[in-house]
C-alpha positions in Angstrom: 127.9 90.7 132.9 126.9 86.8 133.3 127.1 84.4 130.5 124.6 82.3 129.4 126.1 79.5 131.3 126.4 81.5 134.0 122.5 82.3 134.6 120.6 79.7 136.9 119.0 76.8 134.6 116.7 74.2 134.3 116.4 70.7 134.2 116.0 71.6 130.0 119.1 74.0 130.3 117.3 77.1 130.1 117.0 80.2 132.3 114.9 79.8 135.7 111.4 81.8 135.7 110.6 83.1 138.6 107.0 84.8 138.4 106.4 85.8 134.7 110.0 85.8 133.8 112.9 84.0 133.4 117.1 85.7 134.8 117.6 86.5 131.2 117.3 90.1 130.9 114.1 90.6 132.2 112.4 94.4 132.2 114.6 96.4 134.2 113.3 97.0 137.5 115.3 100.4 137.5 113.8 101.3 134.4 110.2 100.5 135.3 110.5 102.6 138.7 111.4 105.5 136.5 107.7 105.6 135.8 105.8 107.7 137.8 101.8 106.9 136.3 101.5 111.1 135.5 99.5 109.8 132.5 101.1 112.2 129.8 101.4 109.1 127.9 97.4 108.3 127.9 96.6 110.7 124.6 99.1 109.7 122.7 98.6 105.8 122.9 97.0 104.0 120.2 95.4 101.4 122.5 94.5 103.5 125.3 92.4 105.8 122.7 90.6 102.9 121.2 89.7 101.4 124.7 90.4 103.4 127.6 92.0 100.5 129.7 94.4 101.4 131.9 96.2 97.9 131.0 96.1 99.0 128.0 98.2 101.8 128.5 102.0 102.6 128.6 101.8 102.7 132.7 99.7 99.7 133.0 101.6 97.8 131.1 104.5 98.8 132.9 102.5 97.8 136.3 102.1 94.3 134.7 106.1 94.1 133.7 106.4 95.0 137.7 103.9 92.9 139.2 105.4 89.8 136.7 109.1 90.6 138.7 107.3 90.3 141.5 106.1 86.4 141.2 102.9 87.0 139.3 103.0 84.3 136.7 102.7 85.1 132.5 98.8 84.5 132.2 96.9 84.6 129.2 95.4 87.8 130.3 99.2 89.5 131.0 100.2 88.4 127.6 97.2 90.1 125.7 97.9 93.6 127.0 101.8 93.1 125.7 100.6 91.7 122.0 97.8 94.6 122.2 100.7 97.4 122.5 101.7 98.3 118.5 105.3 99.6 120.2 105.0 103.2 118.5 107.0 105.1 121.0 104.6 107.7 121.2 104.5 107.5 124.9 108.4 108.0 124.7 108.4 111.1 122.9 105.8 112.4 125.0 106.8 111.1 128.7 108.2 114.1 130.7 110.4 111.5 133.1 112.4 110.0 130.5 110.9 106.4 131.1 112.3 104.0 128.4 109.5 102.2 127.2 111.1 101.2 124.2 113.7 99.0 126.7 111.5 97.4 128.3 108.9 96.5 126.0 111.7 95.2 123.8 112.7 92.6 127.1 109.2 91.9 127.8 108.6 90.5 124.2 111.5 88.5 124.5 110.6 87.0 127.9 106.7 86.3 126.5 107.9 85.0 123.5 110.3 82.3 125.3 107.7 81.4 128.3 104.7 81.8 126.9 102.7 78.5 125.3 100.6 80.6 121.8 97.5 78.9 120.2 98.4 76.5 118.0 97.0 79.0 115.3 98.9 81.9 116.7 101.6 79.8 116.2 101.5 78.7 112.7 100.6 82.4 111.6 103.6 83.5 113.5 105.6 80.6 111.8 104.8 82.1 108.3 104.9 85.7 108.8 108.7 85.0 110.2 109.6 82.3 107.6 108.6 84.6 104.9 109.1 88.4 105.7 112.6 88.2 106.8 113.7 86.7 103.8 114.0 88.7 100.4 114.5 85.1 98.3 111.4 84.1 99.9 109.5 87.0 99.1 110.9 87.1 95.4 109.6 83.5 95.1 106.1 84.8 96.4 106.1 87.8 93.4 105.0 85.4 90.9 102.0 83.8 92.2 101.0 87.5 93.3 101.3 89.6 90.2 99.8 86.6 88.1 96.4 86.9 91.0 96.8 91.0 90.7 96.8 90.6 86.8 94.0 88.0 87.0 91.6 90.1 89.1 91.8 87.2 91.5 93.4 89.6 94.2 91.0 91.8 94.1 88.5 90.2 94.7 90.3 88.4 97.5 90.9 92.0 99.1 86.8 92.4 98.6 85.6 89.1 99.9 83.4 89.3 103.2 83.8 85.5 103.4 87.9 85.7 103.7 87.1 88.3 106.4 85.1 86.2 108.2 86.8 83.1 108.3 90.5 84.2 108.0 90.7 87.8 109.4 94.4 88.2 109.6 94.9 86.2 106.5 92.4 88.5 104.7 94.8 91.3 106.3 98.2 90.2 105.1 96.1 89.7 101.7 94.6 93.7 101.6 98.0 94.8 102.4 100.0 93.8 99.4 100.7 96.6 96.7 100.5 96.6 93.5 103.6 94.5 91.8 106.0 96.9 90.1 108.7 95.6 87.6 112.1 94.9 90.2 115.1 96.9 89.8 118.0 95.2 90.8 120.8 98.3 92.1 124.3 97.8 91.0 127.4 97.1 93.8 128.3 101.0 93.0 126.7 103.9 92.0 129.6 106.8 91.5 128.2 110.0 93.0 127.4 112.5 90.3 130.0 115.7 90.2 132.1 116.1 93.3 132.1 113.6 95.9 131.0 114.2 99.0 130.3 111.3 100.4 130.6 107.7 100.5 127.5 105.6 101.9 126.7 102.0 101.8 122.6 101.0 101.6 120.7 98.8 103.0 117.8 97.7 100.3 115.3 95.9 103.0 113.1 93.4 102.9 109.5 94.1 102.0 111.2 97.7 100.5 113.4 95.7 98.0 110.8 93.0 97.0 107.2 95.3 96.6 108.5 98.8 96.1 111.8 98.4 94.5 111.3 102.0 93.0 111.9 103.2 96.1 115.4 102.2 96.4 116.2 103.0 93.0 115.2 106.4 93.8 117.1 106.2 97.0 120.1 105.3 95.2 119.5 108.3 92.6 119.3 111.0 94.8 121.7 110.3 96.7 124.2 110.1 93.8 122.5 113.2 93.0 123.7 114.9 96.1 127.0 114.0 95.5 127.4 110.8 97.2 128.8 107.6 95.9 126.7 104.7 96.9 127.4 100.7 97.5 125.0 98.3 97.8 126.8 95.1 99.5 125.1 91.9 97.8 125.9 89.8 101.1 123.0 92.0 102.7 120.0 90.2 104.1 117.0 90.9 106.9 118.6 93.9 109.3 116.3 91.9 112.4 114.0 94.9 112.5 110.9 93.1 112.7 112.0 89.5 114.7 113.2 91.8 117.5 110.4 94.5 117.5 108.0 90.8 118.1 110.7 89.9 120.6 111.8 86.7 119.1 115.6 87.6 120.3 118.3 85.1 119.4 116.6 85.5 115.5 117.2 88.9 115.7 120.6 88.8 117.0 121.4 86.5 114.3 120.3 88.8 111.5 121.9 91.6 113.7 125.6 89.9 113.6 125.3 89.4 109.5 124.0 93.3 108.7 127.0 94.3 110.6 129.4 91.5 108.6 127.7 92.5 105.4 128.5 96.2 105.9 131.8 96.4 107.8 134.3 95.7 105.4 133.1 98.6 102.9 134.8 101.9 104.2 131.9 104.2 104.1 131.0 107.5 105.8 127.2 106.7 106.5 124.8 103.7 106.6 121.9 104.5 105.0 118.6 103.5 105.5 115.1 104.8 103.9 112.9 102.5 106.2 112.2 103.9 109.7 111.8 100.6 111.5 115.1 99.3 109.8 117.1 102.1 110.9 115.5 101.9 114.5 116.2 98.7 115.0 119.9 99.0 114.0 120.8 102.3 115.5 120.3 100.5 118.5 122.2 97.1 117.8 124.3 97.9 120.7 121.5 97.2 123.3 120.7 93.8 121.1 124.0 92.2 121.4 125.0 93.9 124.6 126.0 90.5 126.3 127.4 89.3 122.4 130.9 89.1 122.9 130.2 86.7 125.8 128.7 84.4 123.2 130.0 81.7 120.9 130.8 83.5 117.7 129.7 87.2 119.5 130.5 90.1 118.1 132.9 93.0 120.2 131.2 95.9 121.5 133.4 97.8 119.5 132.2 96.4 116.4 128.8 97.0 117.0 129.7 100.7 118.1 131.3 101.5 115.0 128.6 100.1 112.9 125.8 101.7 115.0 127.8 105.2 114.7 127.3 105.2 111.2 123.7 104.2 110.5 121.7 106.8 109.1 118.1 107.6 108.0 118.0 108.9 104.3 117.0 112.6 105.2 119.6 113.0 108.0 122.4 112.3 105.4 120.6 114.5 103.2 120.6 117.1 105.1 123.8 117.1 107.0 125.0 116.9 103.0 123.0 120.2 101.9 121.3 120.2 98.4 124.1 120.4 95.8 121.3 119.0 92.3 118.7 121.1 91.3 115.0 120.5 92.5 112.3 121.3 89.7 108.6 122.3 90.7 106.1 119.6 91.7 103.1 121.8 92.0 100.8 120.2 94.1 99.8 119.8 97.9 101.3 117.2 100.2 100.9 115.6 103.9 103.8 114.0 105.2 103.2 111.2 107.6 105.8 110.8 110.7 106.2 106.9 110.3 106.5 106.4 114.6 109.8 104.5 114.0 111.6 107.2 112.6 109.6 110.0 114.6 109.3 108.8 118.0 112.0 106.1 118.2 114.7 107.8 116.0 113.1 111.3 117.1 113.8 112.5 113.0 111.1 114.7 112.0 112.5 118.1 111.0 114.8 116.3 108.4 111.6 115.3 106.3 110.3 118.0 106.2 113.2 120.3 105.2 113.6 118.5 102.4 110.1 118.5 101.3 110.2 122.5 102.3 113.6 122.4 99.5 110.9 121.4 96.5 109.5 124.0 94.6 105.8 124.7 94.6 105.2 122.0 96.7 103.0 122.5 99.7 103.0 120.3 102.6 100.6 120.2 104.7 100.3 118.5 108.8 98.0 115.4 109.1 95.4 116.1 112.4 96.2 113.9 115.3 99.3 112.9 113.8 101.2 111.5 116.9 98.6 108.1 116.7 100.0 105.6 114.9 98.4 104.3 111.6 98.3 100.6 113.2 100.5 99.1 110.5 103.6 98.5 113.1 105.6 96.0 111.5 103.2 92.9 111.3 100.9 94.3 114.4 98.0 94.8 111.4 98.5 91.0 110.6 98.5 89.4 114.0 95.2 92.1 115.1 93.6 93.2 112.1 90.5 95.0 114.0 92.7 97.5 116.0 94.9 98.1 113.5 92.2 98.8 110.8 90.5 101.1 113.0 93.8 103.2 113.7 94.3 102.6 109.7 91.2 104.1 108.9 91.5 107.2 111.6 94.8 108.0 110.5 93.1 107.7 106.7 90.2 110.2 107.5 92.8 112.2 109.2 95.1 112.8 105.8 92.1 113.2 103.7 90.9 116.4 106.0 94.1 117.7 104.6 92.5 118.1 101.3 96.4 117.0 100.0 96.6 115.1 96.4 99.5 113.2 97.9 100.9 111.4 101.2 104.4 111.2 101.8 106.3 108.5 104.6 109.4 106.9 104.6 108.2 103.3 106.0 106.7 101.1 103.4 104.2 99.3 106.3 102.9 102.7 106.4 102.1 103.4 103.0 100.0 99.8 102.6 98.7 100.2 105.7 97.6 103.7 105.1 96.8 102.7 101.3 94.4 100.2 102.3 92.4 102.0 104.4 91.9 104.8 102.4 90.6 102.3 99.4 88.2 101.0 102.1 86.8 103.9 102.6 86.4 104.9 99.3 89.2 107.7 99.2 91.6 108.2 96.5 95.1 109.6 97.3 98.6 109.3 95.6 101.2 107.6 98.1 104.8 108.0 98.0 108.0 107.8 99.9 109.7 110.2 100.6 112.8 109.5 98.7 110.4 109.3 95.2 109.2 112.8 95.7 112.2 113.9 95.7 114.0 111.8 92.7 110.8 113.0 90.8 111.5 116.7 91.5 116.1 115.9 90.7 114.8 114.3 87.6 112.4 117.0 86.5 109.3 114.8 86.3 105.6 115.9 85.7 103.8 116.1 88.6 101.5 113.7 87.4 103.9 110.9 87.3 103.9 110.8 91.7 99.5 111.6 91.5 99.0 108.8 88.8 100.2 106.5 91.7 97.1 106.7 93.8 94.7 104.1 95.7 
């Protein structure tokens, strides 16, 4: 492996760009020629149903990665069909050759977002989404201003306005995505596990999940404490990187990378766990963001990373590994659960879910038509292109109402505002819920009514 100063540079001490991109870990030219253009990967992505470009696909985009290794320079044209792809990993799940898409989308990003001049306005969006959403502080500032505009009526009819639309579309976006404010609930450093215990996990609370739906970590913490496990919540925890990497802005991602693993090290624990599926995708695969660390000022050792990485678990694999030790009371009402794509194509956990879901009495759950499309919401993709994501938001919306179910369970919480929104737009009405709330309601004996009074 080369070192940073070891790669060719500029006059400006960065890498040399040759064609699109630059000698620092550009797409892998092994990778892309494991890509064979069979076209398995056409039904199942997002941008190739809404348009039926061939750039717009999985394979064409991988043409573009090799024709951009291949001197053709990082046009404006090049870029749009990288932004345009939501990075679902649908086409992963459903390529027969193995092609890792997820690799080398994850490179390309990086490589646009270092030689690639934005719109000044593309700019100062991107500015703000990553100086706020990374940042729980920040976000806790902003809960305020926003309850006091939800309890005002002023948000309302923000989310409403036709003018916002027209003149601020993906500020009218990040606007009709915010949920409704609940009180916070701050977790405690330790929650003893309840009965025998069986495990000891540490938890990571999120970002956007710890500042608008902190119920869902409380019940997070609950159930697992439930099932026997005793739970710590490090309070040096901050942004796991999830989303600065997923939009390729590396070296930020790295950064948060290094302090989730300092945070969590130090407590001796038997899982990581995470209830957001692009959280838990992003660090289950820390190793392939800091390969080249330990070559770095301040670096981290491969071994590090592996034996964090080893231990990072979604919610429902713990779960289930564990077995049900509490009781589960009767929640009599019907159910579709949602595959959130980062925890169904990219961590490949979809049985888990559902088991547990299958382990509540009386409740029925029911599959969602069409269910391998993503719902658009893909970490801030429905905030930098509102018009393809709403129209994947409200397909996947018609798609759960055809269910007939009175409630929608996920595990992401982009998914459930995403999804949310759309079904308000169209004039729906359907409970949401994480997956970790069902089940805390059904632990905790709850009325049914107290999940289907939460509807949009």
């Amino acid at each position: 492996m080369t070192t940073h100063a070891d790669r060719p540079q500029t006059d400006l001490g960065m890498p040399s760009v040759r064609g699109a991109f630059d000698d620092h870990r550009p797409p892998s030219k092994e990778l892309i020629s494991d890509c064979v253009h069979c076209g398995f990967c056409l039904t199942t992505c997002p941008t190739y149903t809404l348009w039926g470009e061939e750039m717009d696909s999985p394979r064409g985009r991988i043409h573009l990665m090799k024709t951009g290794l291949e001197g053709e320079p990082l046009s404006d044209e090049m870029v749009s069909h990288f932004d345009a792809c939501l990075g679902c990993m649908a086409c992963v799940t459903s390529c027969p050759s193995g092609v890792q898409y997820d690799r080398l989308l994850e490179q390309t990003r990086a490589q646009v977002e270092r030689n690639h001049r934005r719109s000044p306005a593309d700019r100062a969006l991107r500015t703000l989404i990553f100086s706020l959403f990374p940042y729980p502080a920040r976000l806790r500032a902003a809960r305020g201003p926003l309850r006091l505009a939800q309890r005002l009526g002023v948000e309302d009819r923000l989310r409403h306005s036709a003018l916002l639309q027209r003149l601020a579309p993906r500020l009218s976006a990040m606007q009709s995505l915010t949920p409704a404010l609940a009180d916070r609930e701050e977790l405690p450093e330790r929650i003893p596990a309840e009965g025998t215990r069986r495990a000891t996990v540490a938890m990571l609370t999120g970002c956007v999940q710890r500042e608008f739906f902190p119920g869902v970590n409380a019940a997070t913490a609950r159930v697992l404490a439930a099932e026997g496990c005793e739970v710590l919540v490090p309070r040096s925890q901050g942004c796991c990187g999830a989303l600065s990497g997923h939009s390729g802005r590396e070296e930020e991602a790295q950064r948060f990378a290094r302090a989730t693993i300092e945070a969590f090290e130090e407590a001796e624990v038997d899982y990581i766990v995470v209830n957001a599926a692009g959280c838990g995708s992003a660090m289950k695969e820390y190793d392939f963001l800091l390969e080249d660390d330990a070559e770095t000022p301040n670096g981290l050792a491969p071994e590090r990373v592996r034996a964090f990485t080893s231990k990072v678990r979604d919610l429902s694999e713990v779960l289930v590994e564990l077995g049900p030790q509490a009781t589960y009371h009767p929640l009599p009402t019907t159910a579709a659960y949602h595959d959130a794509c980062h925890l169904g194509h990219a961590q490949g956990v979809r049985d888990q879910p559902r088991a547990l879901l299958a382990g509540v009495p009386e409740l029925t759950v029911k599959e969602i038509p069409e269910a391998a499309i993503c719902c658009g919401s893909a970490g801030v993709y429905n905030i930098l292109n509102p018009e393809p994501a709403r129209e994947l938001g409200d397909s996947k919306a018609r798609n759960v109402m055809s269910t007939g179910a009175e409630l929608l369970v996920t595990a992401n919480p982009g998914c459930l505002m995403q999804i949310a929104a759309s079904v308000e737009r169209l004039g729906g009405r359907i409970a949401l819920a994480h997956t970790a709330v069902v089940l805390d309601a059904s632990q905790r004996g709850l009325p049914v009514s107290a999940l289907l009074d939460e509807g949009s």
